[in-house]
C-alpha positions, -999 to +999 in steps of 0.1 A: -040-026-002-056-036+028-095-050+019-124-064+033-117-057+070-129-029+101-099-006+107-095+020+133-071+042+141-064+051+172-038+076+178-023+091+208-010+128+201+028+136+195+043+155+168+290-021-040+303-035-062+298-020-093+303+014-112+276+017-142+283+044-169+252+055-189+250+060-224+228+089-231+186+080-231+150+090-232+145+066-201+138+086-172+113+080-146+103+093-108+125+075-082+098+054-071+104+025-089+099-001-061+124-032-074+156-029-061+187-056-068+206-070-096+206-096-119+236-116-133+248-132-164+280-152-172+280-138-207+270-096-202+275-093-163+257-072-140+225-059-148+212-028-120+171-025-114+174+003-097+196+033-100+196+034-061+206-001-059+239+003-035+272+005-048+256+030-074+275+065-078+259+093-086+227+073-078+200+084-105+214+114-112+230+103-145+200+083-158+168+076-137+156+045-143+144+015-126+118-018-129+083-010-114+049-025-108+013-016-102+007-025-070-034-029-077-031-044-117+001-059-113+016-052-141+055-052-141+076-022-161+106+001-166+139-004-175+172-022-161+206-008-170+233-034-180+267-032-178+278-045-211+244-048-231+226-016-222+190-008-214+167-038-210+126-030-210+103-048-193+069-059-201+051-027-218+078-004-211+090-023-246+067-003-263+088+029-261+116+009-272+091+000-308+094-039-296+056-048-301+053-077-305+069-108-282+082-141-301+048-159-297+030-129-314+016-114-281+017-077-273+046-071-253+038-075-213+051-087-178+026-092-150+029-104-114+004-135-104-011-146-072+017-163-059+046-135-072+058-154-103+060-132-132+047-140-167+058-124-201+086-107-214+113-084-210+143-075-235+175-064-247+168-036-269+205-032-280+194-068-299+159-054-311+139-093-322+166-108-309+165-100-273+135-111-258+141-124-220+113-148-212+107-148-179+082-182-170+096-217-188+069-248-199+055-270-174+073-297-157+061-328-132+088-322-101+085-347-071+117-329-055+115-311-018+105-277-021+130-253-006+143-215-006+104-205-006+090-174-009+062-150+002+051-175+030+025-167+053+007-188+081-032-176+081-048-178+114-063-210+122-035-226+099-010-248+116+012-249+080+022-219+061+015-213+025+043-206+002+040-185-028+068-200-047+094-224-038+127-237-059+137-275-060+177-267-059+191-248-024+209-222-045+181-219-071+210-217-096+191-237-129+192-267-120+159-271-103+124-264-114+105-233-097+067-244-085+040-217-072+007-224-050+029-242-023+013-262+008+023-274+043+054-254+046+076-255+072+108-235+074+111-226+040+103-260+031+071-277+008+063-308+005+038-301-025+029-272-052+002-267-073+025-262-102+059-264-115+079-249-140+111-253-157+127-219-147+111-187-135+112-154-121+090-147-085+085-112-070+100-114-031+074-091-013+095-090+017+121-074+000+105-064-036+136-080-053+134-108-078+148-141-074+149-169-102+162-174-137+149-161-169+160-171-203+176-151-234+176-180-262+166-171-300+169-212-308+200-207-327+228-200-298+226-165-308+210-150-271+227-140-243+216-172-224+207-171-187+199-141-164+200-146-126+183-127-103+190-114-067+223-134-065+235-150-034+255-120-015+234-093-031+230-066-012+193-051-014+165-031+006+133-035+002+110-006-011+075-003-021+043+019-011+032+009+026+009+029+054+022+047+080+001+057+115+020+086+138+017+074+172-016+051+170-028+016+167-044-006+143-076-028+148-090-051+120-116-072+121-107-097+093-073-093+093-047-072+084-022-069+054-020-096+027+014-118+010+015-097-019+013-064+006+050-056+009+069-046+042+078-015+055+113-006+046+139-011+071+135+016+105+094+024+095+071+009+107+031+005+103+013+013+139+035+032+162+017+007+192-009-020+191-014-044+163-047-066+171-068-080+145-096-111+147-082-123+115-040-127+104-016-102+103+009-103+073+034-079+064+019-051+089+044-041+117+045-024+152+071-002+164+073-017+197+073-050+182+103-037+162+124-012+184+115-037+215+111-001+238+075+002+247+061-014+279+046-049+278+056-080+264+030-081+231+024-055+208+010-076+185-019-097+188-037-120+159-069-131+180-087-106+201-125-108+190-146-091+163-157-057+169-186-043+154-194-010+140-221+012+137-242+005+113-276+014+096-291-024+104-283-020+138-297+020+143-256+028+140-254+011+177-226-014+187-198-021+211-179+006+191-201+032+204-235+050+190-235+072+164-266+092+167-274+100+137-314+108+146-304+130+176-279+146+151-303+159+129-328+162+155-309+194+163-301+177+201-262+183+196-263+217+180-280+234+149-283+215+115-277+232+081-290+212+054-264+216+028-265+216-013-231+213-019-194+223-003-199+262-007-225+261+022-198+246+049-186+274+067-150+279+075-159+282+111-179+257+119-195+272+154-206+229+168-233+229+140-239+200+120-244+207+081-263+180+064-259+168+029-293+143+017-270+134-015-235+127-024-211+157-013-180+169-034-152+187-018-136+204-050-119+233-035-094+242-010-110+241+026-096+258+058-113+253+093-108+281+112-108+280+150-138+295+170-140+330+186-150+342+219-181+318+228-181+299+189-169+262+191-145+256+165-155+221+165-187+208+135-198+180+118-207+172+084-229+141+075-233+131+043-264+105+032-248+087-001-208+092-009-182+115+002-158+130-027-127+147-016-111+163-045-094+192-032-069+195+002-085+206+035-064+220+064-071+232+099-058+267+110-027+268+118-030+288+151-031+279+186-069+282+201-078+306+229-098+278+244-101+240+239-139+248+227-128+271+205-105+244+187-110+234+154-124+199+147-143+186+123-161+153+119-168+132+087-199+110+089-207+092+055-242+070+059-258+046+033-290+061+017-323+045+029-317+018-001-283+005+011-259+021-013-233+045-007-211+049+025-182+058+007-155+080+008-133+089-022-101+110-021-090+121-056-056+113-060-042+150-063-052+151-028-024+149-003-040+167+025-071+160+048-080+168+083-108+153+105-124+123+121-139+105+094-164+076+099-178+057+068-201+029+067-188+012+037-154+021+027-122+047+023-104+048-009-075+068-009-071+071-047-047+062-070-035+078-108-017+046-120+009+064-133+042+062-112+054+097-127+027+119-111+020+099-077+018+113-048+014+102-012-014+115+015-011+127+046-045+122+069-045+142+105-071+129+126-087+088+129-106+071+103-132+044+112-144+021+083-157-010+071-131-012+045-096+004+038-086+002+001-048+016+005-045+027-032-013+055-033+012+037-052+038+066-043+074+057-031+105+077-030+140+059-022+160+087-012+133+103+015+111+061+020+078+083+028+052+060+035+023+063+005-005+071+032+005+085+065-024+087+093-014+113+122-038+116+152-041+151+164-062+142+194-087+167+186-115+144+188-113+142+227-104+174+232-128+194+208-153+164+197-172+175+172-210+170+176-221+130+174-184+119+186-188+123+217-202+084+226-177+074+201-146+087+214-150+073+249-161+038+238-129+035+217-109+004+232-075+012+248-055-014+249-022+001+266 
């Protein structure tokens, strides 16, 4: 999830080792579980997180199953598959499994902190009370070097990174404690943590695997000991819901991405061309930067100056452009049709401008048409409070007699006069939107929270906004579809709808 910072989009056109049997089980899930790897034990084996981990056969076709997380609560489920112990549960998943309660009377649970170490439970359901896999050991005082760190990121105006988690033994292979919160790192090395820990399990962002030990220990001998995840020489790939833009760039004001954001999986990519932000960028990549083919020697850039946006403070004037929103409804870029609600927006939009005073609800299936003859195909719609997208809107899907006559629609959600509002919400059934959508707060694309049902969005057109909150949690490892997918279509330069004008041609262009 990308928050707190000015985005806009703009877009050029284009157009092993192992063989697992599975016992027969209720556990099934959507192939988007998005922790891939293994785990090891000297007393059961291998232990698969992923039906698609590699050197699968069959992958998921037998049983699908896998360990997931929430993305925005950060809560850590599903179910591992081992060799010679059968189906482990993690965190609430244990609930299916009737395991309740965990051995220090807590509901069952696994969650993900700040830094990627996990805390709570998972467990060996084949051992019912006696298989509970603790995940985060007691407190310990380390003064060792702190190496083999994780999710580390250097924020602009840092000259150290910060480390999410770091172990105090090279191999991380029990010996050493695991400490979170590190300081400045250099080269996968700390010098100091906030805290330290006898053994634990961290989330890798960069490659959503786990790394670390947990513990299976009843007291009496009677567990199956340690569990080791992401062993040396495990082969992984990394996996997890990420944003997509077809042949554009990416501008942020306050930076871009975050350490718990993962990466795109290996051959995506974020912005097909620039990458500039006034703030850091973290886990957020260019294709030139990757593929090294496009012209110039930087694609990527981490100090280029704020950019402001129109706003209502400022009479929705700044270096961005003006959006006229006074001329607008002054009727001085084409008729205005003060609107109720969605029913009144007409299929052909013929350049007028149709203005809702109050929030707006899309809830059914809308198709702009192109124009006819002497009809522009292009309109806006402004709306004075908050935008609610609930149902899929297309654009015709026929080539336009004229460039005039081309369909285009723009988006324009204001603040009322007593600051609220400016938002945009997309339901998350929604997985298709057209138009050039400007909002003066912020863009949620909408999430269900429920990994089964998820699905990802698909956005032709730019978006301008004060803040991006990248909610889709989908993710598929057979097809790795981005969760939100932003494809410029051009149609704002060549069949502006009314107001963009100014706007298009003060975007910056920075090839």
């Amino acid at each position: 999830m990308l928050k707190k910072a000015i985005f806009i989009f703009i877009l050029l056109i284009s157009y092993f080792l192992i063989f697992l049997s599975f016992a027969d089980s209720n556990v099934s899930a959507s192939k988007n579980h998005k922790i891939t790897g293994w785990a090891w034990s000297e007393n059961i084996g291998w232990l698969s997180l992923n039906c698609y981990n590699e050197g699968i056969m069959n992958k998921c076709l037998q049983s699908d199953y896998g360990v997931d997380y929430d993305k925005n609560t950060r809560t850590v489920s599903g179910f591992a598959w081992a060799e010679h112990a059968g189906w482990v549960c993690f965190g609430q998943s244990c609930l299916d499994a009737n395991l309740t309660n965990a051995p220090d009377g807590s509901p069952s649970s696994a969650a993900i902190n700040d830094n990627g170490l996990i805390a709570g439970w998972a467990n060996y359901t084949a051992l019912a009370e006696d298989g509970w896999i603790k995940f985060l050991g007691p407190t310990v005082v380390d003064s060792n070097l702190k190496i083999s760190c994780r999710n580390c990121v250097q924020y602009k105006g840092q000259t150290k990174e910060q480390c999410g988690f770091c172990f105090t033994d090279k191999n991380f292979n029990g010996a050493g404690a695991i400490c979170e919160d590190c300081r400045g790192c250099a080269h996968n090395e700390c010098n100091t943590c906030g805290q330290c820990y006898q053994y634990g399990v961290g989330l890798d962002y960069s490659t959503n695997t786990l790394a670390g030990w947990s513990s299976n220990d009843n007291g009496d001998k009677s567990g199956f000991g340690w569990l080791q995840f992401h062993p040396a020489g495990d082969n992984v790939i990394a996996n997890a819901p990420y944003l997509e833009t077809i042949g554009g760039d990416v501008y942020s004001q306050k930076g871009i991405g975050a350490m718990n954001q993962a990466v795109a999986p290996e051959g995506k990519y974020n912005a097909t061309y620039m990458l500039q932000s006034d703030g850091s960028i973290i886990h957020f990549s260019s294709a030139c930067d990757k593929t090294k083919n496009c012209e110039g020697e930087s694609w990527t850039s981490a100090d280029v100056g704020a950019l402001s946006l129109p706003k209502q403070e400022t009479g929705y004037r700044a270096e961005l452009g003006v959006i006229d929103i006074k001329g607008l409804l002054a009727e001085q870029y084409g008729e205005v049709k003060t609107i109720n609600n969605a029913s009144e927006i007409n299929s052909a939009l013929k350049g007028k401008v149709y203005y809702s005073k109050k929030d707006l609800t899309i809830d059914s299936i809308k198709t702009f048409m192109n124009g006819t003859n002497q009809n522009k195909g292009n309109g806006t719609i402004i709306v004075r409070g908050d935008l609610f997208i609930n149902a899929n809107t297309f654009y015709q899907n026929k080539l336009a007699k004229d460039l005039k006559n081309l369909a285009s629609v723009g988006w324009i959600v204001i603040k009322r006069d007593d600051g609220t509002g400016g938002n945009i919400y997309v339901a998350p059934n929604v997985i298709r939107m057209v138009g050039n959508f400007y909002a003066e707060n912020a863009i949620s694309t909408g999430t269900t929270n429920d990994s089964k049902i998820e699905q990802k969005l698909e956005i032709s057109g730019l978006m301008v906004a004060r803040e991006f909150k990248f909610e889709r949690d989908y993710f598929q490892l057979d097809d790795l579809e981005p969760a939100e997918r932003v494809i410029y279509d051009g149609r704002v330069m060549a069949s502006p709808p009314p107001g963009f004008q100014n706007l298009a041609k003060a975007m910056p262009i920075w090839r």
